[in-house]
N, C-alpha and C positions, 0 to 999 in steps of 0.2 A: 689572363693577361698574357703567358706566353705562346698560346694560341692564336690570341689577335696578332702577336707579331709573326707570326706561319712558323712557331717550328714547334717539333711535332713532340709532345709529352708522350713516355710512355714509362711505364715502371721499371725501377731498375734494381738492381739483385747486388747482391755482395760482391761478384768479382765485376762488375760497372763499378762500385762504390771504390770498388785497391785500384783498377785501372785508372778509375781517375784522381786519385792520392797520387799514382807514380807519377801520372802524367803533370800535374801539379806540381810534386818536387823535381821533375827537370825543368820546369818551364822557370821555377823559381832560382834554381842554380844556373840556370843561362842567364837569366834576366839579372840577376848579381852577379855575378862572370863579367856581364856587358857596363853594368854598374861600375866593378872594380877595373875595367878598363879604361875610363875618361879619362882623357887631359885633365880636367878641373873636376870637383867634386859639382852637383848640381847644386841649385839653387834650389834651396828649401823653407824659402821666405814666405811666410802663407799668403800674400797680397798676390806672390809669381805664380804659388800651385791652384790658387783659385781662378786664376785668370785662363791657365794652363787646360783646370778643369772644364772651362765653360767651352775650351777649343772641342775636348776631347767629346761634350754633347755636340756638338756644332759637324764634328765629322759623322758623329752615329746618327746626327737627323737627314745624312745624305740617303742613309739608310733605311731608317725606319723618319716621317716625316714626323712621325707623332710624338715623339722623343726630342722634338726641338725645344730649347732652353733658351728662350722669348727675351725673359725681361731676367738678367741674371742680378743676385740679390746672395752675395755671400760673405759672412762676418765672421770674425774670431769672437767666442760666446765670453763675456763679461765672465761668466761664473766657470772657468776651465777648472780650477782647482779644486773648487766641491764637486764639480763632474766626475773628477779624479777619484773619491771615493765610493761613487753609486759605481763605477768602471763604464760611463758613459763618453762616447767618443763625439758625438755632436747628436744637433735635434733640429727640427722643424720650427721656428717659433711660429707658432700658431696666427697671433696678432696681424703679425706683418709679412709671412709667409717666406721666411728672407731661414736663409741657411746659415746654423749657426753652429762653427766646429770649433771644437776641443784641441784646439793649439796645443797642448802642453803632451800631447799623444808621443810618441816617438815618432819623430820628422817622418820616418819610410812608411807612416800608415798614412797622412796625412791624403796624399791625392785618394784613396780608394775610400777613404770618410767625408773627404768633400766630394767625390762624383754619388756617393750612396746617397747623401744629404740632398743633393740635386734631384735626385729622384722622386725623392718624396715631394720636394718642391712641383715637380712637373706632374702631378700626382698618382705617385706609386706608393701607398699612405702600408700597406703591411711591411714586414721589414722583408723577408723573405723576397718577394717583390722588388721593393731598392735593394736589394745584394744584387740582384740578379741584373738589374738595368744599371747599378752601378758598375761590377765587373762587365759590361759590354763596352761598357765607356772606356773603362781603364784600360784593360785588358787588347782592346781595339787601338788606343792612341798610342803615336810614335813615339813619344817622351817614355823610355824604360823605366822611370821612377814609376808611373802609373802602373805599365803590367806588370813589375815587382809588385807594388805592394796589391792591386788585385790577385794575384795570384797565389798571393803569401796566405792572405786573406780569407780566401776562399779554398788554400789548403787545411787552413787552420778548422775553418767548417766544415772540411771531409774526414782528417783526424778526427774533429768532435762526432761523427758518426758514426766512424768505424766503431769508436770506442763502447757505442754501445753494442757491439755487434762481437763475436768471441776475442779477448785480447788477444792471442797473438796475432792477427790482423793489426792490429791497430799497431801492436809492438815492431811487427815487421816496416811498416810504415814509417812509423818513428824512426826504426837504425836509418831509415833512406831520407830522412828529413834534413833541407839546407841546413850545414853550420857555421851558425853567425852570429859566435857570440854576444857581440857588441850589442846588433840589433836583436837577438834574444833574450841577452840580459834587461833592455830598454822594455820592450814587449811584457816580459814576466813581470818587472819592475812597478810598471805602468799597471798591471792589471793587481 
């Protein structure tokens, strides 16, 4: 999959894996930096971040055509609160092929669960796969709520790797991790 889009896979080593941890916790402390500078707080209405969402494919199929998001089709899932206990953030419905997120998440993950959910919709059906065309989305569009929470996102899955890899890596990463408690207590909370 990330071949047909031309860029080029190749194997990557321990200090690829810190490199891209640190590079992650600054992208995430500017992107909250830029966050806590607004005038207004954003809108975090999920009807605005899905609509938001479908911008943010809409500029990546300038890019990649094949990543165009045709017929958009995105719901807040009936069943959020039993979601809540599997720690599932949204899903594909199957039936109706329609994107179906986990509202009750904490508001700052919301855009990087609705462009991952996109993905699968336009079909990128492994998960691994939607992270990876979700964070291009997010990560790419002008709205900083999106590259926040991709990148928070997608630190979170480079922490989770270091960790298997000798602690103190993964601990030194940690001391350099955004603190925010608010949305870390939500995060932890939520899982």
């Amino acid at each position: 999959m990330v071949k047909e889009l031309g860029f080029d896979v190749q194997p990557y080593t321990k200090a690829d894996l810190y490199l891209l941890a640190d590079t992650l916790v600054r992208l995430t402390n500017r992107d909250r930096a830029e966050m806590d500078a607004l005038a207004a707080p954003p809108d975090t209405l999920p009807q605005r971040v899905f609509a938001e969402a479908a911008k943010a494919y809409a500029g990546l199929a300038q890019t990649w055509p094949t990543l165009k998001y045709a017929h958009p089709s995105i719901k807040k899932s009936m069943f959020r609160r039993y979601l809540n206990y599997l720690g599932v953030t949204g899903y594909l419905n199957p039936f109706t092929n329609e994107a179906q997120v986990n509202t009750t998440v904490p508001a700052f993950q919301t855009p990087f669960v609705t462009c991952h959910e996109i993905a699968h919709q336009i079909g990128f059906a492994p998960e691994q796969d939607a992270n990876f065309i979700g964070y291009l989305a997010a990560s790419r569009y002008s709205d900083v709520r999106f590259r926040y929470a991709a990148n928070f996102e997608m630190l979170l899955y480079t922490i989770r790797r270091l960790a298997r890899r000798p602690a103190a890596v993964a601990h030194r990463v940690e001391q350099d991790a955004p603190r925010h408690p608010g949305r870390c207590a939500a995060h932890h909370g939520f899982l």
